[in-house]
TORKOL-4160 file (C-alpha; in steps of 0.2 Angstrom, whole numbers, padded with zeros to 4 digits, m for minus):
416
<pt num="1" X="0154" Y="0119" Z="m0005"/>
<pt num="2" X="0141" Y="0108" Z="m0012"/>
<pt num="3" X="0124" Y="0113" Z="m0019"/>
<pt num="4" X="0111" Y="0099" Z="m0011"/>
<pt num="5" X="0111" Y="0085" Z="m0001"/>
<pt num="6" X="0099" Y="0074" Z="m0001"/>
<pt num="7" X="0095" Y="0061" Z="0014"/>
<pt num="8" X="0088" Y="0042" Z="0009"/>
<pt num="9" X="0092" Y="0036" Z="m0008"/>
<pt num="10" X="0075" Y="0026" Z="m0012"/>
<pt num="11" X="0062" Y="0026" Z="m0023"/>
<pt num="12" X="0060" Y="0046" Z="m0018"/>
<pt num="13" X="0078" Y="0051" Z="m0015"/>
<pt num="14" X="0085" Y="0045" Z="m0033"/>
<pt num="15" X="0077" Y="0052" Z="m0043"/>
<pt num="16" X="0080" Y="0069" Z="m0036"/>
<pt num="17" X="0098" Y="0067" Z="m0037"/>
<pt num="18" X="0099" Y="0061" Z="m0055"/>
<pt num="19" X="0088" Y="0076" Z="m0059"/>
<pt num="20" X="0099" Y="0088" Z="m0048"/>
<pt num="21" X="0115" Y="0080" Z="m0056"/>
<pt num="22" X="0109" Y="0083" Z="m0073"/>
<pt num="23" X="0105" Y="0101" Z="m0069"/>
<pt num="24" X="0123" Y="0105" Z="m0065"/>
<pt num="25" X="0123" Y="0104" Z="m0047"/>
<pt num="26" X="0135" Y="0098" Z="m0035"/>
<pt num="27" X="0127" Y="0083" Z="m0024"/>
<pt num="28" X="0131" Y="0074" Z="m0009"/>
<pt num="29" X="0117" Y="0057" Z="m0005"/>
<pt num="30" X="0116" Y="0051" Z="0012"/>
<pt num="31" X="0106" Y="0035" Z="0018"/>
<pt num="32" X="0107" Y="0023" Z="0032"/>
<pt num="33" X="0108" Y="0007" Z="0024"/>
<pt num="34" X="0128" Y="m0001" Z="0020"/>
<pt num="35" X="0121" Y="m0009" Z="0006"/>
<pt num="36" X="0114" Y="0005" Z="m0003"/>
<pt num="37" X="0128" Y="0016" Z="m0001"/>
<pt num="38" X="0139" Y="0001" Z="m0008"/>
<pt num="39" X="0128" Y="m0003" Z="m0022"/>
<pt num="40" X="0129" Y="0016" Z="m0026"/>
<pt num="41" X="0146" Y="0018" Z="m0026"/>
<pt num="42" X="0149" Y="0004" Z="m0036"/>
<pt num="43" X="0136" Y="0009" Z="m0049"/>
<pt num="44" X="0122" Y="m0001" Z="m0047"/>
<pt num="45" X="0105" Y="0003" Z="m0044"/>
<pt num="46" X="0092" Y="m0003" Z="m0033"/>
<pt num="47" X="0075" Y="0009" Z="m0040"/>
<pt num="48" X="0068" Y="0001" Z="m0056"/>
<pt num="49" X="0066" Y="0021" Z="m0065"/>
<pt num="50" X="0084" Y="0022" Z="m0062"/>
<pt num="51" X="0097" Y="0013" Z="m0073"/>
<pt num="52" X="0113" Y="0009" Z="m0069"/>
<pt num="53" X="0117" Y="0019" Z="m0082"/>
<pt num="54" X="0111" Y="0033" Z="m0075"/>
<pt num="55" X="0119" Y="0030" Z="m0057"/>
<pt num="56" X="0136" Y="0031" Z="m0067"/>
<pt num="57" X="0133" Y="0047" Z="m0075"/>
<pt num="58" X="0127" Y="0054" Z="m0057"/>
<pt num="59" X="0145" Y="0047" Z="m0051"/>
<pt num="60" X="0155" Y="0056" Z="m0067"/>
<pt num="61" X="0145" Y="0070" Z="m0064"/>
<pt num="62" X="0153" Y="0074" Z="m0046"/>
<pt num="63" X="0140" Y="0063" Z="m0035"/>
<pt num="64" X="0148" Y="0059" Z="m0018"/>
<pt num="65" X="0137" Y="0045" Z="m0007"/>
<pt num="66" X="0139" Y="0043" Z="0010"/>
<pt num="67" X="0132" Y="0037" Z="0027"/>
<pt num="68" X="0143" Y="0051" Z="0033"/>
<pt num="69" X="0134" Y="0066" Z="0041"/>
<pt num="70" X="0147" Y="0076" Z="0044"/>
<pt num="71" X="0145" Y="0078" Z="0022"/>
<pt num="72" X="0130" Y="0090" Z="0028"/>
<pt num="73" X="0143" Y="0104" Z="0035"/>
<pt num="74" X="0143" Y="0112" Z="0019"/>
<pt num="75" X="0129" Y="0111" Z="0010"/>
<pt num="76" X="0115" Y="0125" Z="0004"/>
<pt num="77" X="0101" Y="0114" Z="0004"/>
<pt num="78" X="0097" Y="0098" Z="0011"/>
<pt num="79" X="0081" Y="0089" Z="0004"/>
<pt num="80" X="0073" Y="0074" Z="0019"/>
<pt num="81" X="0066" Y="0059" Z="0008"/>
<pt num="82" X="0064" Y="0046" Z="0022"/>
<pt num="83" X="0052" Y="0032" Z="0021"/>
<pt num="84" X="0036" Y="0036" Z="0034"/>
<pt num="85" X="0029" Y="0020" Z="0036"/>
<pt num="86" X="0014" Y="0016" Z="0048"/>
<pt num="87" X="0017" Y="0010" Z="0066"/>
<pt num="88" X="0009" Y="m0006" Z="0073"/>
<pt num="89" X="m0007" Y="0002" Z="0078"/>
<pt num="90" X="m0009" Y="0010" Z="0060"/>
<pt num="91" X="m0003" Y="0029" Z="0064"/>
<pt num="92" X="0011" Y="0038" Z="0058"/>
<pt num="93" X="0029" Y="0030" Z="0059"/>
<pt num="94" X="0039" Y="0047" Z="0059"/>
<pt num="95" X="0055" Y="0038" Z="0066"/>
<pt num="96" X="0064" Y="0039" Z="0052"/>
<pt num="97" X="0060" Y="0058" Z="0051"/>
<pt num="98" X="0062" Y="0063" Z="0067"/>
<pt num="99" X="0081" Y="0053" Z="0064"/>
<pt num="100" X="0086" Y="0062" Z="0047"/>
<pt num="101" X="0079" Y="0079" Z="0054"/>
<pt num="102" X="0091" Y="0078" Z="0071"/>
<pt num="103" X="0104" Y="0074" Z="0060"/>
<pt num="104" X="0102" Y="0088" Z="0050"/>
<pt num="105" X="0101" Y="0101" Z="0067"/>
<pt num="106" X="0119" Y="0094" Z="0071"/>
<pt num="107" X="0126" Y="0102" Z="0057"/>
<pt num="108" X="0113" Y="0116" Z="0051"/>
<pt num="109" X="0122" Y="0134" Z="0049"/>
<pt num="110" X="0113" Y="0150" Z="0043"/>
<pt num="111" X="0107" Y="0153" Z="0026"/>
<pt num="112" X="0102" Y="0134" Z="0023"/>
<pt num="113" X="0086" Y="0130" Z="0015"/>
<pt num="114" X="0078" Y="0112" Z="0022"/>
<pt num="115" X="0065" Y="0102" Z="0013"/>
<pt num="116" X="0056" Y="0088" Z="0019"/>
<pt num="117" X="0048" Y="0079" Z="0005"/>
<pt num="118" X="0042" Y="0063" Z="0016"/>
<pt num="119" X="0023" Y="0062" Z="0016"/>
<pt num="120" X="0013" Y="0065" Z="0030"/>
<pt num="121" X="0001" Y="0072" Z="0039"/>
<pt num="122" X="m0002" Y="0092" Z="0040"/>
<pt num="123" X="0007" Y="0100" Z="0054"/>
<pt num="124" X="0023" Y="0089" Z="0054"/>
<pt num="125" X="0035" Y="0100" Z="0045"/>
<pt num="126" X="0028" Y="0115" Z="0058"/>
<pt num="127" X="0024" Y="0104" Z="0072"/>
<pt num="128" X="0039" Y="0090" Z="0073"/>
<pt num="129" X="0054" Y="0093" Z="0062"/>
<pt num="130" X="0055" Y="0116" Z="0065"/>
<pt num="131" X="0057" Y="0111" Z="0085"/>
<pt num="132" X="0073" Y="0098" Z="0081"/>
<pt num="133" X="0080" Y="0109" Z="0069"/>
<pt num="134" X="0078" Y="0128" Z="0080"/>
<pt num="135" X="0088" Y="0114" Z="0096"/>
<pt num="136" X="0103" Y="0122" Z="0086"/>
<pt num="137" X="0098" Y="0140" Z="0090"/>
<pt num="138" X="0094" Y="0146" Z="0073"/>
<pt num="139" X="0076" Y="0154" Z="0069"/>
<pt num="140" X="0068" Y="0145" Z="0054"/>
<pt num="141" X="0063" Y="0160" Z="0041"/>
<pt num="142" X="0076" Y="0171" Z="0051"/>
<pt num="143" X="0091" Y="0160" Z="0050"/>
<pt num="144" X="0087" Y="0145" Z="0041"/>
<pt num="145" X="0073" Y="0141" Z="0025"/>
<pt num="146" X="0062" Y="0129" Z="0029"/>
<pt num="147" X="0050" Y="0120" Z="0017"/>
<pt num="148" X="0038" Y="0104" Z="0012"/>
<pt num="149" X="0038" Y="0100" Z="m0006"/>
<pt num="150" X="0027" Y="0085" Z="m0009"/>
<pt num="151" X="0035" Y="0068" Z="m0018"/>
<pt num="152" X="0025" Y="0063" Z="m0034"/>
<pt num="153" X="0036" Y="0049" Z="m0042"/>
<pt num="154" X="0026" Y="0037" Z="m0050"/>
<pt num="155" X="0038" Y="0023" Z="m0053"/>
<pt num="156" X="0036" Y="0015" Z="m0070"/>
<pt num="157" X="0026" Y="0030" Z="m0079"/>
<pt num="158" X="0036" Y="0032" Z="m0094"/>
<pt num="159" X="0029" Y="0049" Z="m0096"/>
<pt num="160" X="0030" Y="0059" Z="m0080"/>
<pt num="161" X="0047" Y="0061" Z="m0070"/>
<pt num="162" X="0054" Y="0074" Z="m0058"/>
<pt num="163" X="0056" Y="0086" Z="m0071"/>
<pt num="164" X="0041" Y="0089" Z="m0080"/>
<pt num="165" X="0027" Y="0083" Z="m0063"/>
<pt num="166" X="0021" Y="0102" Z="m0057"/>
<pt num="167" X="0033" Y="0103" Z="m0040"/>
<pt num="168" X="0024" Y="0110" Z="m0026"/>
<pt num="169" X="0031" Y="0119" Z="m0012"/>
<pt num="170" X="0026" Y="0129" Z="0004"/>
<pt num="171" X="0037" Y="0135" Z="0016"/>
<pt num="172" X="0036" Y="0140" Z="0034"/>
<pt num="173" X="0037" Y="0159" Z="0028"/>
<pt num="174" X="0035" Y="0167" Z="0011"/>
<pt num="175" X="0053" Y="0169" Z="0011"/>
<pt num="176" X="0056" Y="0150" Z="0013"/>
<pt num="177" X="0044" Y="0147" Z="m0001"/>
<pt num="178" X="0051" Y="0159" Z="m0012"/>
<pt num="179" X="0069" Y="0151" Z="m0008"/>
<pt num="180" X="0063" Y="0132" Z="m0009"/>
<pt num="181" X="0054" Y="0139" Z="m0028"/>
<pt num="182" X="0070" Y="0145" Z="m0035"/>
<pt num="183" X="0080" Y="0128" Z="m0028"/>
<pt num="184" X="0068" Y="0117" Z="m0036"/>
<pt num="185" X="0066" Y="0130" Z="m0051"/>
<pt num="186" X="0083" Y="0124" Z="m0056"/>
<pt num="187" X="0079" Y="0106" Z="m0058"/>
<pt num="188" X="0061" Y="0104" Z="m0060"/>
<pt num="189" X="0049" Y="0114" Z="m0076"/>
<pt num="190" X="0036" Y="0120" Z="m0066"/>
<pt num="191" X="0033" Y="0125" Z="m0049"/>
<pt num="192" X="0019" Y="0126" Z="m0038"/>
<pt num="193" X="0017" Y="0138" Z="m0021"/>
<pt num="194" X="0004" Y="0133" Z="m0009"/>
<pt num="195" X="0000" Y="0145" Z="0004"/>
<pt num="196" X="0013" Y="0135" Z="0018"/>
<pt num="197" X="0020" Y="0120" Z="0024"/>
<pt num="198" X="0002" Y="0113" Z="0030"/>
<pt num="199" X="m0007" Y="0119" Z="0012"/>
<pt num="200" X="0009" Y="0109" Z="0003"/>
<pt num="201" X="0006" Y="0090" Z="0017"/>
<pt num="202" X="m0013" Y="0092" Z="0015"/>
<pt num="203" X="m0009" Y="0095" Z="m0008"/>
<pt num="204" X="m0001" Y="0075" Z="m0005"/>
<pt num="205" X="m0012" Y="0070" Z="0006"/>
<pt num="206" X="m0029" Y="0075" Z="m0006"/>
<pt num="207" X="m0021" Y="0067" Z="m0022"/>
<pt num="208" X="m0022" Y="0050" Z="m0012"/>
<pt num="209" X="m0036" Y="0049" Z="m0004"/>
<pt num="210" X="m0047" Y="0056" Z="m0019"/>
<pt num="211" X="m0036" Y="0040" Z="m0028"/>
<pt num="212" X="m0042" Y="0028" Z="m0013"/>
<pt num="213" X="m0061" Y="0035" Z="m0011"/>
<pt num="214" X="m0063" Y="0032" Z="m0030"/>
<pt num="215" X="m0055" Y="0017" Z="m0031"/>
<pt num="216" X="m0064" Y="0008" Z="m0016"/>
<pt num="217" X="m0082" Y="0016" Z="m0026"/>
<pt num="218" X="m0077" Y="0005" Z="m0041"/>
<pt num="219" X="m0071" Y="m0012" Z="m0030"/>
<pt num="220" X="m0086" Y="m0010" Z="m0021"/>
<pt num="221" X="m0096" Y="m0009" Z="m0039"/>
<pt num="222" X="m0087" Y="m0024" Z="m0045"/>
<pt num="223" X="m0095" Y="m0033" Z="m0031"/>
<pt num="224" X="m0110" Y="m0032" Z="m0031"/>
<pt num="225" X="m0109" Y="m0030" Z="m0052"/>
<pt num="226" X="m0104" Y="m0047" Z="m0049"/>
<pt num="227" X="m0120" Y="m0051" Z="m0043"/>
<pt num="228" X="m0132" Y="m0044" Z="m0056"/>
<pt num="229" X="m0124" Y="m0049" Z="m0072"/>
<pt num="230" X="m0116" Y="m0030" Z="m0076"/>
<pt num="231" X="m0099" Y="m0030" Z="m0083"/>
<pt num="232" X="m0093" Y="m0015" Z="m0074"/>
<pt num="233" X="m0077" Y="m0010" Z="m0085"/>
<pt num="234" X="m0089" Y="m0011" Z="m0100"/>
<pt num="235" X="m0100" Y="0002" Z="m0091"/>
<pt num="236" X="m0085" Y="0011" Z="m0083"/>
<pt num="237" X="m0077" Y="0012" Z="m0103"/>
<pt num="238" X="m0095" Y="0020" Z="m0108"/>
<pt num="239" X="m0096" Y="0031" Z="m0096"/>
<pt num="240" X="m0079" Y="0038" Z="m0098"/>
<pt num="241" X="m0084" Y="0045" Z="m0116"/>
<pt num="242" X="m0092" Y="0059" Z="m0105"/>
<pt num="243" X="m0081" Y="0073" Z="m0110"/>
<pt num="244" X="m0083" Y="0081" Z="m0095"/>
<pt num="245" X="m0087" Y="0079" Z="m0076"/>
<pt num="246" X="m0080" Y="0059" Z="m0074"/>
<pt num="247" X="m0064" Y="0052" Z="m0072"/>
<pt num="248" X="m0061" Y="0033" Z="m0075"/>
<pt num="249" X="m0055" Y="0022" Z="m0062"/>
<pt num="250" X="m0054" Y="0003" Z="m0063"/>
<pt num="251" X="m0057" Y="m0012" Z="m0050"/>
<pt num="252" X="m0044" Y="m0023" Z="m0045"/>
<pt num="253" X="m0039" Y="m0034" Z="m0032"/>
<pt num="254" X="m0032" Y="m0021" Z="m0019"/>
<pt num="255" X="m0021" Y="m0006" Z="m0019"/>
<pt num="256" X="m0002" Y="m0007" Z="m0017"/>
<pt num="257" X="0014" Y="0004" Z="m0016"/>
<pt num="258" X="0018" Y="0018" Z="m0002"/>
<pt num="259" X="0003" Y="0031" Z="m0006"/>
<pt num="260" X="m0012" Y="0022" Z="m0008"/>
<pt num="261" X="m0013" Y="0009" Z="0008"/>
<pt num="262" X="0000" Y="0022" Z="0019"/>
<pt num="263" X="m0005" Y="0040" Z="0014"/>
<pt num="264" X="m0024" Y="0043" Z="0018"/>
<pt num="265" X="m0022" Y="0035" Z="0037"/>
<pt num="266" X="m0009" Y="0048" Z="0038"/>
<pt num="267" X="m0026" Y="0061" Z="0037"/>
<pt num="268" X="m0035" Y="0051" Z="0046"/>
<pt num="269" X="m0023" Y="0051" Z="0059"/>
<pt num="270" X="m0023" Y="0072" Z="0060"/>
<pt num="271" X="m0044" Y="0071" Z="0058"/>
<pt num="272" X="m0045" Y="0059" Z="0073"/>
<pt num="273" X="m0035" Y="0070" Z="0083"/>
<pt num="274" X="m0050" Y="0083" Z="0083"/>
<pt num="275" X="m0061" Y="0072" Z="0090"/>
<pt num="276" X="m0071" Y="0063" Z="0076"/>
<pt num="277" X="m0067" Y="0051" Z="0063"/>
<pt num="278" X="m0062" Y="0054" Z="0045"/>
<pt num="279" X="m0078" Y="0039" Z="0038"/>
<pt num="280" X="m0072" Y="0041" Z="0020"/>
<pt num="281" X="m0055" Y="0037" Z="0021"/>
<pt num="282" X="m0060" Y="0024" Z="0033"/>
<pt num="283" X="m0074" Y="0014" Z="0024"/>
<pt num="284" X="m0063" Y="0016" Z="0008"/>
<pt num="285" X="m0049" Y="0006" Z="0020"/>
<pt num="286" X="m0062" Y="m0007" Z="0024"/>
<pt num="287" X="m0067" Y="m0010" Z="0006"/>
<pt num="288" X="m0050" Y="m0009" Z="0000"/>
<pt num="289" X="m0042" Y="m0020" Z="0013"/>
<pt num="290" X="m0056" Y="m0035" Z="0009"/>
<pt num="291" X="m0053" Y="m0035" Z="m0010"/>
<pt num="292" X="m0040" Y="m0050" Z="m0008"/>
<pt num="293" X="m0052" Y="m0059" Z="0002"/>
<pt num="294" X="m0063" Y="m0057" Z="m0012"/>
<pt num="295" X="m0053" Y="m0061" Z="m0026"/>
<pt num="296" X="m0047" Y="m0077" Z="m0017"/>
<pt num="297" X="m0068" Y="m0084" Z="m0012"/>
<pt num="298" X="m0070" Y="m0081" Z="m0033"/>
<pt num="299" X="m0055" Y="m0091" Z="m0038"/>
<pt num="300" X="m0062" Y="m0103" Z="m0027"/>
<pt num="301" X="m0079" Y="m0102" Z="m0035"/>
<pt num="302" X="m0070" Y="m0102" Z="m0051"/>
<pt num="303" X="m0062" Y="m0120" Z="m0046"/>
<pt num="304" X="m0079" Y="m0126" Z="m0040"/>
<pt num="305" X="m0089" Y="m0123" Z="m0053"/>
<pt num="306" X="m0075" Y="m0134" Z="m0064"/>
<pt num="307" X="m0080" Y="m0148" Z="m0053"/>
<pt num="308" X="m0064" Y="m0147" Z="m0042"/>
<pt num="309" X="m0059" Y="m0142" Z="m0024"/>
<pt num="310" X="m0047" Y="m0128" Z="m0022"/>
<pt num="311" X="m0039" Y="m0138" Z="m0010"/>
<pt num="312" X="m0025" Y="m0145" Z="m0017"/>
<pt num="313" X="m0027" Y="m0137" Z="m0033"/>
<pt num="314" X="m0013" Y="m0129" Z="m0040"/>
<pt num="315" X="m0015" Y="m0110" Z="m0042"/>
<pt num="316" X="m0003" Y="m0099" Z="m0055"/>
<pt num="317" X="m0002" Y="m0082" Z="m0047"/>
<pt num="318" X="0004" Y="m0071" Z="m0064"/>
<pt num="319" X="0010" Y="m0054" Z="m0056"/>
<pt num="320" X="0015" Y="m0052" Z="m0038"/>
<pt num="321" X="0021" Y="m0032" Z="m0040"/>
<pt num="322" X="0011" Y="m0018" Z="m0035"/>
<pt num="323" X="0011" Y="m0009" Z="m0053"/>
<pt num="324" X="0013" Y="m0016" Z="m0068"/>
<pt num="325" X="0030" Y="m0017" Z="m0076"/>
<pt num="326" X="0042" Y="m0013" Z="m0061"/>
<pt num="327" X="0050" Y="m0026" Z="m0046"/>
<pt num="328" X="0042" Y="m0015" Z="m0033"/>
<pt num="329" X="0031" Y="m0024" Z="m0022"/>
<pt num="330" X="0026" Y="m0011" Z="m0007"/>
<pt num="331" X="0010" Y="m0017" Z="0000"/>
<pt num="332" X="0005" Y="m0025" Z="m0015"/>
<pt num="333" X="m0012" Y="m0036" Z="m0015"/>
<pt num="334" X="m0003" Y="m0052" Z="m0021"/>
<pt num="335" X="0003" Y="m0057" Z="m0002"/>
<pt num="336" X="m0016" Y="m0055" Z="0006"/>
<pt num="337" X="m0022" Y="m0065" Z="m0008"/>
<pt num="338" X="m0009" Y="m0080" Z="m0008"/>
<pt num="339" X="m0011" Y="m0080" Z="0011"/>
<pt num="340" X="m0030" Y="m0082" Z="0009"/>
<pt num="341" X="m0028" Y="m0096" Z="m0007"/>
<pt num="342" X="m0016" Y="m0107" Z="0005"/>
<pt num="343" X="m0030" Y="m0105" Z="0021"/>
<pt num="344" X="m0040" Y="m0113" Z="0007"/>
<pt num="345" X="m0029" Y="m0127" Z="0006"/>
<pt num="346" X="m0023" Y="m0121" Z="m0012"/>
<pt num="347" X="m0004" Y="m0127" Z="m0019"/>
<pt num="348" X="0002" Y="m0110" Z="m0025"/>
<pt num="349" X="0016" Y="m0105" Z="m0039"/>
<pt num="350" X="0020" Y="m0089" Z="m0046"/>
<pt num="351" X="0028" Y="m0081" Z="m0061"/>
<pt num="352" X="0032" Y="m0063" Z="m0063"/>
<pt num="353" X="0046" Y="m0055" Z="m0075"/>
<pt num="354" X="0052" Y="m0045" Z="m0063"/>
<pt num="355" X="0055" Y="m0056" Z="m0047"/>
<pt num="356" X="0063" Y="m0071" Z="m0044"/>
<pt num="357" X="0059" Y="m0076" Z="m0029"/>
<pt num="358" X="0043" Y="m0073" Z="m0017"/>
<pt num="359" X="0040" Y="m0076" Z="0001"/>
<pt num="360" X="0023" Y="m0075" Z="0010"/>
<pt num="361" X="0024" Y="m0075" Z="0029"/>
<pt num="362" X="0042" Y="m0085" Z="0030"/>
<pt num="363" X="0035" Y="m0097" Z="0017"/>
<pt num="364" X="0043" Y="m0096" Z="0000"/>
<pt num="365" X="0031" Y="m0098" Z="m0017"/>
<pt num="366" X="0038" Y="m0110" Z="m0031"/>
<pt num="367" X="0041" Y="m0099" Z="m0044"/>
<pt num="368" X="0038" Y="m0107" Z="m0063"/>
<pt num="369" X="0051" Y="m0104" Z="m0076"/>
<pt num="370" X="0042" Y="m0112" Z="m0092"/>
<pt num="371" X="0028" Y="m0100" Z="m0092"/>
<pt num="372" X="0018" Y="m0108" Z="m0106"/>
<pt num="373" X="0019" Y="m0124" Z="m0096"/>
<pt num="374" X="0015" Y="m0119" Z="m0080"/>
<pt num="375" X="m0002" Y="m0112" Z="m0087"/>
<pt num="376" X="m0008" Y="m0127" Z="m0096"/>
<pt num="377" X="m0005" Y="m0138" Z="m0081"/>
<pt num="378" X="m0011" Y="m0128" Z="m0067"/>
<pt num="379" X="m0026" Y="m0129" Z="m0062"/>
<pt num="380" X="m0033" Y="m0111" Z="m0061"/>
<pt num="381" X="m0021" Y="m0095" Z="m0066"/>
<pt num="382" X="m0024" Y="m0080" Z="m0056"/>
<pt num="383" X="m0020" Y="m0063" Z="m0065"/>
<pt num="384" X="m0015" Y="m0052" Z="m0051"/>
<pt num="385" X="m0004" Y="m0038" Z="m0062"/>
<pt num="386" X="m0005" Y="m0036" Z="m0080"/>
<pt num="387" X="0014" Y="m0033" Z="m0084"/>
<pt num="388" X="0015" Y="m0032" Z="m0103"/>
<pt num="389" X="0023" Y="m0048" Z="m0101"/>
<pt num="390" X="0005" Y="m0057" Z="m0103"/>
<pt num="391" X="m0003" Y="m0054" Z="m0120"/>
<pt num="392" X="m0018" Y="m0061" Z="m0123"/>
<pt num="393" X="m0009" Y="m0077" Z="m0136"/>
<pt num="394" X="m0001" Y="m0079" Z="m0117"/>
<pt num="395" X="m0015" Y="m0080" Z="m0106"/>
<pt num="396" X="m0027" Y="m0089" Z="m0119"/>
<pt num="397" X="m0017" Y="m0106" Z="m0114"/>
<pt num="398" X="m0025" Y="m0105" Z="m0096"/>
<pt num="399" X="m0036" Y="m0119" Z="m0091"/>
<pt num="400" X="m0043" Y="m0109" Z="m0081"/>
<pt num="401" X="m0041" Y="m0090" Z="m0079"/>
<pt num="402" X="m0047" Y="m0077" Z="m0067"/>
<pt num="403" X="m0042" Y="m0061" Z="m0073"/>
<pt num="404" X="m0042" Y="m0044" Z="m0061"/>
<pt num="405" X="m0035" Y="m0033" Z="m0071"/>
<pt num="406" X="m0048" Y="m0032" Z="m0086"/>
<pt num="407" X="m0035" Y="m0038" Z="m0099"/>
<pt num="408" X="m0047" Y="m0051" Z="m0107"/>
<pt num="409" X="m0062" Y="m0045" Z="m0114"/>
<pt num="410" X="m0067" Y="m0060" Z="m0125"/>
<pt num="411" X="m0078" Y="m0069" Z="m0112"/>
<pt num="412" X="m0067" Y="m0083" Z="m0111"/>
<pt num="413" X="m0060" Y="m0079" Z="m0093"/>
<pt num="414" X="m0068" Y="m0075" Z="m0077"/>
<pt num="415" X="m0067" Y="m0056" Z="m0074"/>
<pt num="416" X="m0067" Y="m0043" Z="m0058"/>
């Protein structure tokens, strides 16, 4: 008998079963993918917050991983942290879901608790994944726990994990929350009961979209801040020394990873379902989504005003991840922008600690191994992500510098 089982090994997946492993309990990891599982087994990992290292001491500590279901049939709890992408038309991608949870009906038995920690939108753990499980004949909150406990990884943050983020949980009854609290009790400091499953989606949900709303209001300042002369960070730093009442957030040349771009069209989607449209989470989408476009017409401004043409210049992208100090490029900004900067005729490079290679649509990017070099020989660099790799001795060798990330602040670069 095994303690958890936890299905899709990513970025979500992981680092609950490191946590789990360390607490003492017996785990079984499922996912899809060959080459997971055989990295895994072998002990190497494929998520930057987890060494490989720490993927041995899951293995020494009892850690089975397998694409084998029938590993489910004796399990207490089983934890769902499948990727939920969005579809073609920009709505929810529960395909993924829909798969893990029918998998889990084939071999769910009384008195197992269920968690779906895969964002999205209110309703789904209610709505989608109860039906598939009850197929099996077992009542959820009679036969069966059933709860949604929000993912709050924030890969790279070398402060807050699994253990000591606020877990929040609501389950389909009291009983199911109170059963989903004492699971995650044992492996997390703190946990947090919402109301139900839809109070614990919506939780997710809110943290993104208040990240997104703000984030567009300061990208949409830096436009038109542009415009007047106002450095915008300066004013931002001021009013930050409010003690009260503000919270910072910074411009950039678009938001990346899984939440920001993904989770808020999740709400929209449920919103539009009512019959009218969610205009915040929508204009911020608009504003966000143009950010590359913006960055790309200022490097070429940048380049003009030097008395040459962006076409056929070369441009140094420094940075193509979508957070600073990790390999994770989800939805990151850097792609949008080189795509624009090659329409323009540009000759593109790239350097970035963390990756060796890039490709934008099929095409890949030449990527610069002499740093230093590179910089003093192209013709504009481009400071997309500001991984501690690029102090300012660094940067200062830049011809030309068009920095995004607010990292030089002595007037001698062009700024967002």
């Amino acid at each position: 008998m095994r303690d958890l089982a936890v299905v899709g090994l990513g970025y979500v997946g992981l680092p609950l079963v490191r946590e789990a492993c360390r607490a003492g309990l017996r785990v079984v990891g499922l996912d899809v993918s060959a080459r997971v599982v055989a990295g895994l087994s072998a002990g190497r990992s494929h998520v930057d917050d987890i060494s490989d290292d720490d993927v041995a001491a899951m293995l020494a500590a009892g850690l089975t991983v397998t694409s084998d279901e029938n590993d489910l049939a004796d399990v207490d709890t089983v934890v769902i942290c499948v990727p939920t992408p969005l579809d073609e038309d920009g709505g929810p991608d529960l395909k993924a879901v829909t798969g893990a949870v029918t998998m889990v009906a084939r071999h769910l038995r009384p008195g197992m608790l269920v968690v779906l920690e895969s964002t999205t939108y209110p309703g789904t753990t209610d709505e989608v994944v109860r039906p598939i499980l009850e197929k099996s004949g077992l009542s959820a909150g009679v036969d069966f726990s059933l709860a949604f406990s929000p993912e709050r990884i924030d890969p790279g943050n070398p402060t807050y994990g699994l253990r000591n983020t606020p877990k929040v949980v609501g389950g389909h009854t009291s009983s199911c929350t109170e059963r989903a609290e004492a699971f995650y009790g044992k492996i997390c400091d703190t946990v947090v009961r919402a109301k139900g499953t839809r109070e614990a989606e919506m939780a997710k949900l809110l943290e993104n979209t208040y990240r997104h709303v703000n984030i567009a209001l300061v990208n949409e300042m830096a436009i038109f801040c542009h415009e007047l002369g106002i450095d915008l960070r300066d004013a931002i730093g001021a009013a930050a020394t409010k003690p009260f009442g503000f919270q910072a957030f910074y411009p950039g040349p678009g938001v990346g990873g899984h939440c920001i771009p993904i989770d808020p069209n999740y709400l929209s989607y449920k919103v539009k379902r009512l019959g009218y449209p969610f205009r915040f989470v929508e204009l911020a989408q608009e504003i966000n989504q143009r950010m590359p476009a913006y960055v790309a017409q200022r490097v070429q401004d940048l380049v003009n005003d030097a008395g040459r043409s962006v076409r056929g210049s070369t441009v140094l992208i420094l940075g193509v991840t979508y957070k600073p100090n990790i390999a994770d490029q989800r939805e990151s900004p850097a792609r949008p922008v080189a795509r624009r900067l090659r329409r323009m005729g540009a000759q593109l490079v790239f350097h970035d600690p963390y990756v060796n290679e890039w490709i934008v649509d099929d095409e890949p990017v030449p990527s610069v191994t002499d740093l230093g070099e590179a910089m003093r020989t192209a013709d504009v660099t481009l400071l997309l992500q500001d991984h501690d790799a690029y102090d300012l001795e660094t940067l200062g060798q830049a011809k030309l510098l068009f920095d995004t990330r607010g990292r030089v602040r002595d007037g001698t670069a062009e700024a967002l």
